[in-house]
N, C-alpha and C positions, 0 to 999 in steps of 0.2 A: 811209155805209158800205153800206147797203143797194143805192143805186145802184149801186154799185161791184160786188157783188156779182151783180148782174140781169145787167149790162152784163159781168163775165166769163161768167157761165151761158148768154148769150146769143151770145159769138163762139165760145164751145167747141161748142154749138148749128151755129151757122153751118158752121164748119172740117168738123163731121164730119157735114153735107147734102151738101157739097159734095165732099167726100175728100183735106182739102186735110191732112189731118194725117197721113197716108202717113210712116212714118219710111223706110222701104227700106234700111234701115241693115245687115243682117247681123242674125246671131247675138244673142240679146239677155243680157247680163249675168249669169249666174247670182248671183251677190252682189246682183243686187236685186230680184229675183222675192220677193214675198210667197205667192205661191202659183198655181199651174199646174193646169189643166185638160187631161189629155192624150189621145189616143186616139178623139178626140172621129167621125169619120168610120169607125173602125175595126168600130164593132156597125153589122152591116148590115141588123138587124131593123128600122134608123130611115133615114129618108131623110138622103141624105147632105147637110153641110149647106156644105160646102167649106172645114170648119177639120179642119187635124191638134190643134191646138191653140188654150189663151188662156195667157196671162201676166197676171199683176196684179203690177204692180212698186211698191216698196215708198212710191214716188211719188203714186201712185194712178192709174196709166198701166193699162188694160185694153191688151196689143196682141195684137191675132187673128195666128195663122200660118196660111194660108189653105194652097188649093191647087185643084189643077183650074181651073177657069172663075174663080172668085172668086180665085185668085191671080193670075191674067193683070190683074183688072180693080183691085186694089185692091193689090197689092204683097206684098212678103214681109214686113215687120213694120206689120200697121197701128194705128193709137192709134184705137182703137173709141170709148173715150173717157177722163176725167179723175176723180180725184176718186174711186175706187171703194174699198170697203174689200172686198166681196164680189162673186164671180162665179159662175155657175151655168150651167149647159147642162141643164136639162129636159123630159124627152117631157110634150107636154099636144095635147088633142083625140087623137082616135082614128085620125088618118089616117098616123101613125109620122112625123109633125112633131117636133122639138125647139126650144124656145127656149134663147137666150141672153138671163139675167136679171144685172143689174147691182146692188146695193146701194151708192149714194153715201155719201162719209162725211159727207153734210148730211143722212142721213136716208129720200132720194129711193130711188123707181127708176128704174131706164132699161131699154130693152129694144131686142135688135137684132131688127126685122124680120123673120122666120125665110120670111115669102112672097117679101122682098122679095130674102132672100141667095140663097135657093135657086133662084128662076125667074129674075134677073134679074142675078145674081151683084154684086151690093153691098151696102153693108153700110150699113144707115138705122138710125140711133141714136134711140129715140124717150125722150123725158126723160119724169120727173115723171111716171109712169103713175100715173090713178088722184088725179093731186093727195095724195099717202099721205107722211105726217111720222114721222117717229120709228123708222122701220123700221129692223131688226138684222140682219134674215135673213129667208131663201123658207126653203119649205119643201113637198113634195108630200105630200097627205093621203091618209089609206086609199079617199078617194072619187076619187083620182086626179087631182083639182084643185089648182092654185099657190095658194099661201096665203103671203103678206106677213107677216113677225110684227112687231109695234111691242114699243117696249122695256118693255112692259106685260105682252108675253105674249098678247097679244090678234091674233088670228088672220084678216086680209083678205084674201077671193076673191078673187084677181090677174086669171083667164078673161075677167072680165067686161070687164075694163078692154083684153082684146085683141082689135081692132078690127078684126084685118087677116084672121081667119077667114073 
């Protein structure tokens, strides 16, 4: 089972290096959205990141509606990734960056590349940040740091684990 397991973690992996999980399908369902992130390019005190929005469908589909540069490059509905019970859009360092933080329903995080969407316009899904089990939810703290919470309540530095600063 475990194999099995590595081996789908590892072609959803794959799919979304490569951008092969592109749906381009239209409009997305309102009936199975769990929850939506909107407006996301609309405060312009943050660098734009080329989402109007995210969707989490009740699948565990993350899909970005992009736009500008990053919609040319990656489509109108794309499957960022799989598996997610939570989503987040978060300002962290001081240069009016935002990330896109992911909560797996195994636990994990993911995280979209925020250097890589905005300079390069696509979207690099990076898994397992941090190697961190148990996670429920992010969280920003009064010190303006991402903090991971595990289902303990116990509270992990996400910053450190991002690479791409």
């Amino acid at each position: 089972m475990k194999k099995i397991i590595i081996a789908a973690m590892a072609a959803v992996l794959m799919f979304a290096l490569c951008g092969c999980m592109s749906t381009n399908t239209g409009e997305v369902d309102p009936e199975e959205v769990k929850m939506s992130i909107t407006g996301i390019d609309e405060d312009q005190f943050f660098v734009p990141m080329g989402l109007d929005s995210i969707d989490v469908l009740k699948d565990g589909q993350a899909i970005l509606h992009a736009n500008g540069d990053l919609l040319d490059r990656i489509g109108e509905n794309y499957v960022a990734a799989m598996g997610v019970s939570e989503a987040y859009v978060l300002p962290y360092g001081n240069g009016g960056y935002r990330i896109v933080i992911f909560v797996l329903d195994n636990g994990t995080v993911s995280i979209l590349n925020p250097v890589t969407m905005i300079e390069k316009h696509q979207a690099a899904l990076k898994n397992n940040i941090g190697k961190l089990s148990d996670i429920v939810s992010v969280e920003q703290g009064n010190d303006m740091l991402l903090y991971a919470v595990d289902k303990d309540g116990e509270r992990i530095e996400l910053d450190r684990f991002f690479d791409f600063i």
